[in-house]
C-alpha positions in Angstrom: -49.7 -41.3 -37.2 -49.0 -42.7 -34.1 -46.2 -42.3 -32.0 -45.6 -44.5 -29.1 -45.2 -42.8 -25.7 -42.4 -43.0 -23.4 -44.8 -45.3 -21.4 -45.4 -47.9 -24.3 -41.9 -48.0 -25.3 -41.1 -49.1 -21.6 -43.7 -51.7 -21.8 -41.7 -53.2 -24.9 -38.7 -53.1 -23.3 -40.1 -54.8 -20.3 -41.4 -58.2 -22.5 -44.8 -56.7 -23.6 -46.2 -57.6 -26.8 -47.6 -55.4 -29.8 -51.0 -57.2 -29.1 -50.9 -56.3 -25.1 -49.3 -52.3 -25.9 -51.9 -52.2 -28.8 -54.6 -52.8 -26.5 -53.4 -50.0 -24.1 -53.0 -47.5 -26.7 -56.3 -48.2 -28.6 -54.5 -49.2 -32.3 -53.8 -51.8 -34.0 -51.1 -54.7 -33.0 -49.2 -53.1 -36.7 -49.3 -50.0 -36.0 -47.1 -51.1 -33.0 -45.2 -53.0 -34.5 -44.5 -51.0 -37.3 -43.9 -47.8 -35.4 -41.4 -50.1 -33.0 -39.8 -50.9 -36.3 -39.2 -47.5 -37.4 -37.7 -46.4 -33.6 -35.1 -49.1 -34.1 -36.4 -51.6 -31.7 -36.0 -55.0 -33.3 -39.5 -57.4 -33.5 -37.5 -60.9 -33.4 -34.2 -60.6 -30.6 -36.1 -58.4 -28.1 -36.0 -60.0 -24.8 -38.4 -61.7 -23.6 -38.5 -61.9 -19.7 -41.9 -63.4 -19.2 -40.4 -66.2 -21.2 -37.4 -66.5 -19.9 -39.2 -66.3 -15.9 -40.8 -69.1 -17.4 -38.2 -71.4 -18.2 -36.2 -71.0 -15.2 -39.0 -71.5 -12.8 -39.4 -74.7 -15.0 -36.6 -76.2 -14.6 -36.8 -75.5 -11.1 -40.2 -77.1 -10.8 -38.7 -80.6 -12.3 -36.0 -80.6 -10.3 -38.1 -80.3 -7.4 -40.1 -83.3 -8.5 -43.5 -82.0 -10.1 -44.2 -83.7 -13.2 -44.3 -81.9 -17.0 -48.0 -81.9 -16.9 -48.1 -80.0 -13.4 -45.4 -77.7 -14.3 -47.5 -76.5 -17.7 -50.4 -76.0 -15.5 -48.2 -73.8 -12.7 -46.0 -71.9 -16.1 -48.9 -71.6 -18.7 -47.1 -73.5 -21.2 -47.7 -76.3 -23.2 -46.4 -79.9 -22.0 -44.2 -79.7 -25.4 -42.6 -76.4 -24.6 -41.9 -77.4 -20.8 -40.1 -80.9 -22.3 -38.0 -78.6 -24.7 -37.4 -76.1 -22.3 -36.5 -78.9 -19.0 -33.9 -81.1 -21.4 
């Protein structure tokens, strides 16, 4: 059964997804998640600082002019997510 290491739980709490720790520690994306689950670490209210990095340097990309299609290049977002996040 796997047990996640001090290492991989660090990574969760740092923004990291199953998909990216599951890919480090050579199982499944469930069997993170799942094991995550049991610990107490909760799947859906984690934060998420690469998202919210994101939408701060967003909204400071439109107010320094660049346009939504520029700023989804620069962020790696979608043009919809950048109009949600800059409203």
């Amino acid at each position: 059964m796997y047990q996640p290491t001090p290492d991989h739980i660090d990574m969760w709490r740092r923004g990291w997804s199953c998909t990216a720790i599951s890919d480090v520690a050579g199982v499944s994306k469930d069997t993170v998640c799942r094991a995550m689950n049991r610990l107490g670490f909760d799947l859906h209210s984690r934060p998420k600082p690469t998202v919210e990095a994101a939408r701060i340097e967003s909204r400071r990309l439109k107010e320094s002019g660049e346009s939504v299609t520029r700023i989804s290049d620069i962020v790696g977002y979608s043009e919809r997510q950048i109009r949600r996040w800059i409203k």
